[in-house]
C-alpha positions in Angstrom: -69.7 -25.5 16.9 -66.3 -24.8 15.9 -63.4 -27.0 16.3 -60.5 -25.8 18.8 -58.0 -23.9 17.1 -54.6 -25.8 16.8 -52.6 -22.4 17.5 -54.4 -22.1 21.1 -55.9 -18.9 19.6 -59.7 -18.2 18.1 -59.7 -16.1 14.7 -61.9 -13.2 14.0 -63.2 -13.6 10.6 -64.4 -10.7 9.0 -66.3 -10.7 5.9 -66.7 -7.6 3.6 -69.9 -7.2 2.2 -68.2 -6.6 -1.2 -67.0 -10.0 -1.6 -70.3 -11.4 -0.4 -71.7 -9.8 -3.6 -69.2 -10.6 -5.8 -68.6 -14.0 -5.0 -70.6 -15.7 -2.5 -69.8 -19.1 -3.0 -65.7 -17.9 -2.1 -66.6 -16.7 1.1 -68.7 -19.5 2.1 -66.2 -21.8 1.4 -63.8 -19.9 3.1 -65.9 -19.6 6.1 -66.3 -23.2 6.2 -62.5 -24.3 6.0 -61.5 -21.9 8.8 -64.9 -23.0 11.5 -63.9 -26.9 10.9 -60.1 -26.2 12.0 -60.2 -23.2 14.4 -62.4 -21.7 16.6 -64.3 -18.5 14.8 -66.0 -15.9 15.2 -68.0 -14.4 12.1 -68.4 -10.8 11.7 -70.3 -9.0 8.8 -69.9 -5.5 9.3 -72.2 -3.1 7.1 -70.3 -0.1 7.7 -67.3 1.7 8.4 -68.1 2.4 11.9 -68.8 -1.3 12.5 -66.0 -2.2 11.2 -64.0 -0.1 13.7 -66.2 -1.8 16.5 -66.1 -5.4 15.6 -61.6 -4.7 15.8 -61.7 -2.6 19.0 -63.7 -5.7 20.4 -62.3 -8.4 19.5 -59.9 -9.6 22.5 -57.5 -12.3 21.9 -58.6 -13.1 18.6 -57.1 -13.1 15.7 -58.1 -11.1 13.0 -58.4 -12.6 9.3 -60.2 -10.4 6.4 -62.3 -12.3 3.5 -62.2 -9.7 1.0 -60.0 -7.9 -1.9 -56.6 -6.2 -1.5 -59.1 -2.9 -0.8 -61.0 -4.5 1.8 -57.5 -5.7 3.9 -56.0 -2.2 3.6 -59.6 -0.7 5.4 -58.2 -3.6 8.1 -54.7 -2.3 8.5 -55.5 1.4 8.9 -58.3 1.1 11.3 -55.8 -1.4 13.3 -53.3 1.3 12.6 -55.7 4.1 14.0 -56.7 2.3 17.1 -53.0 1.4 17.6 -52.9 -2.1 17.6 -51.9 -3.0 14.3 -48.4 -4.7 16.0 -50.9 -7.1 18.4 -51.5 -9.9 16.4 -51.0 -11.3 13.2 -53.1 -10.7 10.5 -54.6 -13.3 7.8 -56.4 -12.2 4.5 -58.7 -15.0 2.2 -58.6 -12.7 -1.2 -61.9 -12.7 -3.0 -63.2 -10.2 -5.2 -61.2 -8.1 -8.1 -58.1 -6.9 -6.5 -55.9 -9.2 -5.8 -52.7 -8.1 -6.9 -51.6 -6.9 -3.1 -52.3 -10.5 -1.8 -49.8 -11.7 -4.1 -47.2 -9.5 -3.6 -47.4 -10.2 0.2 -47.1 -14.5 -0.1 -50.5 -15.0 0.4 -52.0 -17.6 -1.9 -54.8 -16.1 -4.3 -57.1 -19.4 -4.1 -59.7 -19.3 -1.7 -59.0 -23.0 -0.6 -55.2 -22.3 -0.4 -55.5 -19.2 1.2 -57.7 -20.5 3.9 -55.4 -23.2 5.2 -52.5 -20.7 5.2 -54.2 -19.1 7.6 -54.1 -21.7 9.6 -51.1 -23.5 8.8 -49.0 -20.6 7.6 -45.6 -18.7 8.2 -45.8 -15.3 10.3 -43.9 -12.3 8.7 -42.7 -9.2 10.5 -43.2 -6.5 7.7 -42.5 -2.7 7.3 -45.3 -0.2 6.2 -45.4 3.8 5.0 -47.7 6.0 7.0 -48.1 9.3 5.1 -49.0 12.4 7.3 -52.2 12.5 6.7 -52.7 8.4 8.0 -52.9 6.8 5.3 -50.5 3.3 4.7 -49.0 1.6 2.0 -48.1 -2.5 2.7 -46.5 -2.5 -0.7 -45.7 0.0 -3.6 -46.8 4.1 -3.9 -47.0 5.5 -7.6 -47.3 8.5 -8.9 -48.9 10.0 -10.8 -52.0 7.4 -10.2 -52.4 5.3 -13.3 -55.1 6.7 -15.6 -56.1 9.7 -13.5 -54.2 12.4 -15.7 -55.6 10.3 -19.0 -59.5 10.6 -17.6 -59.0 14.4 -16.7 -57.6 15.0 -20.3 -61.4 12.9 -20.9 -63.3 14.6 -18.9 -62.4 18.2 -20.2 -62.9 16.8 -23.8 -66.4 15.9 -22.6 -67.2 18.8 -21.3 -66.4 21.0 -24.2 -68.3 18.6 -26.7 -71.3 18.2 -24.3 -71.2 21.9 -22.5 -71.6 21.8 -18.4 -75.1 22.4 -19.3 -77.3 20.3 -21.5 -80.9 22.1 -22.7 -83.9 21.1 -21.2 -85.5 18.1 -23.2 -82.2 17.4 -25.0 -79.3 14.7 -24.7 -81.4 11.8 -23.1 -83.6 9.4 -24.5 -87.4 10.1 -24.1 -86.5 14.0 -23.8 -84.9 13.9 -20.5 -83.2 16.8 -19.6 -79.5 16.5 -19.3 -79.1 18.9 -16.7 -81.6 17.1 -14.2 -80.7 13.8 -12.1 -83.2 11.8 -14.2 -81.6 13.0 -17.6 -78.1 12.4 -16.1 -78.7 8.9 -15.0 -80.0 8.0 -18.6 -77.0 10.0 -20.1 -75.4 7.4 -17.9 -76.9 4.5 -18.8 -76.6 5.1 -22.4 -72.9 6.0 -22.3 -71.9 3.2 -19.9 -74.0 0.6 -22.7 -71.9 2.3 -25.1 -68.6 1.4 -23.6 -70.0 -2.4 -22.4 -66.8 -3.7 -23.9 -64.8 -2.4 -21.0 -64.1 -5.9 -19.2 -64.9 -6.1 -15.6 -66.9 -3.2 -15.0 -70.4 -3.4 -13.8 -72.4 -0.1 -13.9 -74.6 0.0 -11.0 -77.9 2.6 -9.5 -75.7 3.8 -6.4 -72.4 3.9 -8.5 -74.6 6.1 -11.3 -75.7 8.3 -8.6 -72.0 9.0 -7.0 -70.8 9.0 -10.4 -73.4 11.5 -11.4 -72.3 13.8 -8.4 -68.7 13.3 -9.5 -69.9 15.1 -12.9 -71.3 17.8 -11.1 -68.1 18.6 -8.8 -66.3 18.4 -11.3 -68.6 20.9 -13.8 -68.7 23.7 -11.1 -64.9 23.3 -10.2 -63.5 23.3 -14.3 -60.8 25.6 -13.6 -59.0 22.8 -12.0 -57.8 24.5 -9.2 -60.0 23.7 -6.6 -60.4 20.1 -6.8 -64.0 18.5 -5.7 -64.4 15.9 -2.6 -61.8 13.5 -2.3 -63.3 10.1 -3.5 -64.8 7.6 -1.4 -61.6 4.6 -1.0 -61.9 3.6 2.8 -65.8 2.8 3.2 -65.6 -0.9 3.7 -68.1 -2.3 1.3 -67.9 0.3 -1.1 -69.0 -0.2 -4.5 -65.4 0.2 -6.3 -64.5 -3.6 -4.4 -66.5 -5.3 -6.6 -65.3 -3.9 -10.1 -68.0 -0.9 -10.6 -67.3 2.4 -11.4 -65.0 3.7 -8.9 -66.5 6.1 -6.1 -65.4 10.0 -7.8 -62.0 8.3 -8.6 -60.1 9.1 -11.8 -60.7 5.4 -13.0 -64.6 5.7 -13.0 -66.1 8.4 -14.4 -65.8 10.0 -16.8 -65.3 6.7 -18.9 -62.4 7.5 -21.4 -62.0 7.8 -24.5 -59.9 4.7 -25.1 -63.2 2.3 -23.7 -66.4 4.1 -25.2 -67.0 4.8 -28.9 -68.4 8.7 -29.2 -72.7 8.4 -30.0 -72.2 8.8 -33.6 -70.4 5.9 -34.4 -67.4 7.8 -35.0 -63.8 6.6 -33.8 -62.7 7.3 -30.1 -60.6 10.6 -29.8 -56.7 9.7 -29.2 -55.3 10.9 -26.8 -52.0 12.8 -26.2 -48.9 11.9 -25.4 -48.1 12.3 -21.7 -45.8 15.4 -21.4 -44.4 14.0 -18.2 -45.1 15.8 -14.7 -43.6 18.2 -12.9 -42.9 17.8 -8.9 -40.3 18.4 -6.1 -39.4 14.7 -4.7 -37.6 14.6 -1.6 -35.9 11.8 -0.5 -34.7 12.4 3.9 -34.0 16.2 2.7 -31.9 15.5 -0.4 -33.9 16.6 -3.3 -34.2 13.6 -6.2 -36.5 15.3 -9.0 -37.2 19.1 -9.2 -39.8 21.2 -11.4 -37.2 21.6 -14.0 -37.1 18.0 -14.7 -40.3 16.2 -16.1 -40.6 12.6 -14.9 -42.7 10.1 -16.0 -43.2 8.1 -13.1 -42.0 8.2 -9.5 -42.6 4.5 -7.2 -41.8 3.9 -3.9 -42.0 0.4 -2.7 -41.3 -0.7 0.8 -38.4 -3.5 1.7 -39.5 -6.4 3.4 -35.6 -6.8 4.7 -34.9 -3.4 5.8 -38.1 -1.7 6.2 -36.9 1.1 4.8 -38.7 2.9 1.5 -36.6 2.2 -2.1 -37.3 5.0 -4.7 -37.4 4.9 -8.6 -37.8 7.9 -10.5 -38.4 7.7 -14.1 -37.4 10.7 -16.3 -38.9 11.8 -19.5 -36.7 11.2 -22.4 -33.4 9.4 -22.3 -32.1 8.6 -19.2 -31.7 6.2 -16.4 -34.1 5.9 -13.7 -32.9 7.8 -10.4 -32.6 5.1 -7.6 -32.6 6.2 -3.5 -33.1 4.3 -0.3 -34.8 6.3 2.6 -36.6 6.6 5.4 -38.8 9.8 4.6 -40.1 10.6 0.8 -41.9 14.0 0.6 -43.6 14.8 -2.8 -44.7 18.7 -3.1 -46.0 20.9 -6.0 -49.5 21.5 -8.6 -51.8 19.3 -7.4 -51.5 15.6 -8.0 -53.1 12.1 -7.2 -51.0 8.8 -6.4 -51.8 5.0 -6.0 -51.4 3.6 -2.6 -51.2 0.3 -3.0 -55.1 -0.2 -4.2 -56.7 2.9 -3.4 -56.8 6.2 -5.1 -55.8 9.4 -3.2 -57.9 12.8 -3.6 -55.7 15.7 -5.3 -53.2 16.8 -2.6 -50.2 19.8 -2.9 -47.8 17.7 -0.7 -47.7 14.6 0.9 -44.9 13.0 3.2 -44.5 8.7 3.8 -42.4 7.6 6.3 -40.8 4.1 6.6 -42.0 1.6 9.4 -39.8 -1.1 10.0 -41.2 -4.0 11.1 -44.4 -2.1 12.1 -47.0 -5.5 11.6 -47.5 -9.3 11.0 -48.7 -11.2 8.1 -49.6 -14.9 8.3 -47.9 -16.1 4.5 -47.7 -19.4 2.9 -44.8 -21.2 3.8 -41.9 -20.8 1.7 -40.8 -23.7 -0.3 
């Protein structure tokens, strides 16, 4: 039985199933720190859906997530959605691969550490962007998304050396046709073996499978211009939180040319330099960046103090970055994918954030 909780308030603990595979040991530990000090409940959603019943049930309880930065952003938009995110305080135990979010936030990356800050920790009032399609971001937005422009480069490269179709009995090992699910999964295995050196990536069945499908998508749509489905980055659980092959992202498949060695031995094709890209940024109706100015890099990151959203736009060539403070950032033109925080966007034409002061509550480690 669980102690009585100090604060006068029981926690909901909820453990993605993504950090139970990764490291188990972390969340039992975890599990065990907060049930001696407070009273618990222990929820192990599967799914989505459970997920989003396990929050809308859970009373006066507090809710704290064991899981990666991934697995506490699924949290916050579901609380978001249901319209309860400003309720309560939330706590987060990081375990698994992303952890950089965690840290950004104050919370301690050590599973110990962590623990007892949610217990003994400071509560933060802290802003948030919603974009119009519901989607947040706790901490910074980049565009474009980091490697998805590099891997599309890839993937076209791939497509003309391999053609979208691969003759019957050719390409696999043991005559397996390229073109059919069997000789696709062994093209898979063999190229994934090929690239083993890639640290931190695990190739999995499932993750072949949606990876495999990714292929596909993007074989039939090669003009570009009608992107495939978006990829999977809000299933709680999902594959990518425990440093596979991301679900149809830009960072999973194909693998690029910088991590896996061509099947002949030969050197890995180099890739080009980064012309820059070419979108309208809009910053509360005065326009920052326009299509006759390439930037390299556009980041929004959200101020703890005034909640409000603090631009940086990076040209191309010489030149100093373009700095704005806002409350509304649009983003319009050819289709593009950002970073939102950990998750990676499907292609979109426009998107709009807008700042949320003091819009939620983070239990932090006490400052010093």
């Amino acid at each position: 039985m669980s102690a009585p909780d100090p604060t006068g308030r029981s926690l909901l603990v909820l453990i993605d199933p993504a950090a139970r595979r990764a490291d188990g040991e972390a969340v039992r530990i975890a599990r065990d720190v907060l049930s001696a000090a407070a009273a618990t409940k222990i929820c192990l959603p599967e799914t989505a859906p459970e997920l989003a019943r396990a929050l809308a049930r859970r009373g006066a309880r507090r809710p704290v997530v064991i899981g990666d930065d991934r697995a506490f952003l699924r949290v916050v938009s579901e609380l978001r959605r249901q319209e309860t995110l400003a309720d309560a305080p939330l706590s987060l135990v990081p375990v698994g691969t992303a952890r950089t979010l965690a840290a950004t936030l104050g919370v301690p990356t050590g599973t110990v550490d962590a623990a007892r800050t949610v217990l003994d920790g400071e509560e933060r009032r802290l802003g948030l962007l919603v974009d119009d399609g519901g989607g947040v971001v706790l901490d910074a937005l980049r565009l474009p998304a980091e490697g998805a422009g590099r891997d599309a480069r890839t993937a076209e490269g791939d497509r003309a050396a391999h053609g979208s179709r691969t003759p019957a009995g050719a390409g696999a090992p043991g005559g397996a046709s390229g073109g059919t699910p069997a000789g696709g999964l062994a093209g898979l295995t063999q190229r994934v073996g090929s690239g083993a050196s890639a640290a931190g990536r695990r190739w999995t069945p499932a993750a072949g499978l949606r990876a495999l499908a990714a292929r596909a998508v993007g074989q039939r749509n090669g003009n570009g211009r009608e992107p495939g489905p978006p990829p999977v980055v809000t299933e709680w659980g999902a594959e990518d939180a425990t440093g596979g092959w991301e679900s149809g992202g830009a960072e999973g498949w194909p693998p690029t040319t910088e991590e896996t060695a061509h099947g002949d031995g030969g050197p890995a094709a180099t890739t080009p330099p980064d012309p820059g890209f070419r979108l309208r940024v809009e910053a509360d109706g005065v326009l920052l960046a326009d299509l006759d100015g390439p930037a390299t890099q556009v980041r929004v990151v959200t101020d703890p103090t005034s909640g409000l959203a603090q631009v940086v736009i990076r040209p191309r060539g010489p030149g100093e970055p373009l700095h704005a403070e806002a409350r509304s950032v649009r983003v319009w033109g050819s289709d593009f994918r950002y970073r939102a925080d950990a998750l990676l966007s499907a292609p979109v034409r426009q998107r709009t954030w807008t700042a949320h002061p003091d819009a939620w509550r983070l239990i932090t480690a006490p400052l010093p």
